[in-house]
C-alpha positions in Angstrom: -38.0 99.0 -31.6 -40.7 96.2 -32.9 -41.9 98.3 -35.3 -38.9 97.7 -38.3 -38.1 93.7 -36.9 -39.4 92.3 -40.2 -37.6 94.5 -42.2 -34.4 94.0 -40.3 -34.6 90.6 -40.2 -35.0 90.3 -44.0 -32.3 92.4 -44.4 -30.1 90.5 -42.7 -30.7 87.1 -44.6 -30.3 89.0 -48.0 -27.2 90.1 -46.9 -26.2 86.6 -45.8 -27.3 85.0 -49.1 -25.3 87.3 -50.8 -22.1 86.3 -48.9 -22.5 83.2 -49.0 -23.4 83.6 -53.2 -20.1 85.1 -52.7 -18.3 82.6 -51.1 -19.0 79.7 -53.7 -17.9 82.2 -56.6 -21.2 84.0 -58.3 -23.1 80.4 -58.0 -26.1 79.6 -55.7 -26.9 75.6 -55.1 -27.8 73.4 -51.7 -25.3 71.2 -51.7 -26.9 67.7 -50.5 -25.1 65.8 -47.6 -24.1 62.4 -49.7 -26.4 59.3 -48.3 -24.4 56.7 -46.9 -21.1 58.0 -48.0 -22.0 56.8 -51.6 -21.8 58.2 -55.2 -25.3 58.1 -57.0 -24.0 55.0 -59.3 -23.2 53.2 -56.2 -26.6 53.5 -54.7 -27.9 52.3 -57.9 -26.1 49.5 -57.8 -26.8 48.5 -54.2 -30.7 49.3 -55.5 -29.8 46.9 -58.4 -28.6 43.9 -55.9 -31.3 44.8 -53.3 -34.5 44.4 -56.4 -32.6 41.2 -57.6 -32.6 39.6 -54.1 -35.9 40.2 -53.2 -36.7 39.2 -56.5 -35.0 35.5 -56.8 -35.7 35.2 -52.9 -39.9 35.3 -54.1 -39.4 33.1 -56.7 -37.7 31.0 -54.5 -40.7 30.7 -52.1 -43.3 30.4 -54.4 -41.9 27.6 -55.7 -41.1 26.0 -52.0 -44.7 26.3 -51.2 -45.5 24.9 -54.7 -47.6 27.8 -56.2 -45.4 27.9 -59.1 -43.6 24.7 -61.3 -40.5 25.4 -62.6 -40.9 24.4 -66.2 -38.5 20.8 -66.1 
């Protein structure tokens, strides 16, 4: 009974993989759950704003605690 449980097993994912190969028409990808609901160009974006804000924001404090001069 033990003796062919690799085999079987193996076997049975193959024949899995190839039904699920046949469900999505001849073509085998992972299909990624989408983050946050978003399209890639949106995250971007969101990255974009997120760098910019952190950016200005440090600026903006080194020149509160005067280790910087704006140039005026």
């Amino acid at each position: 009974m033990l003796d062919d449980l690799r085999n079987s097993v193996n076997s049975a994912y193959e024949e899995e993989l190839i039904e699920e190969e046949h469900i999505r028409g001849g073509r085998y990808t992972i299909e990624r759950p989408p983050f946050l609901g978003m399209s890639p160009f949106q995250r971007f974006i969101v990255a974009l704003v997120f760098f910019l804000m952190v950016a200005i924001l440090g600026i903006l404090l080194l020149v509160v605690f005067q280790k910087i001069m704006p140039p005026i």
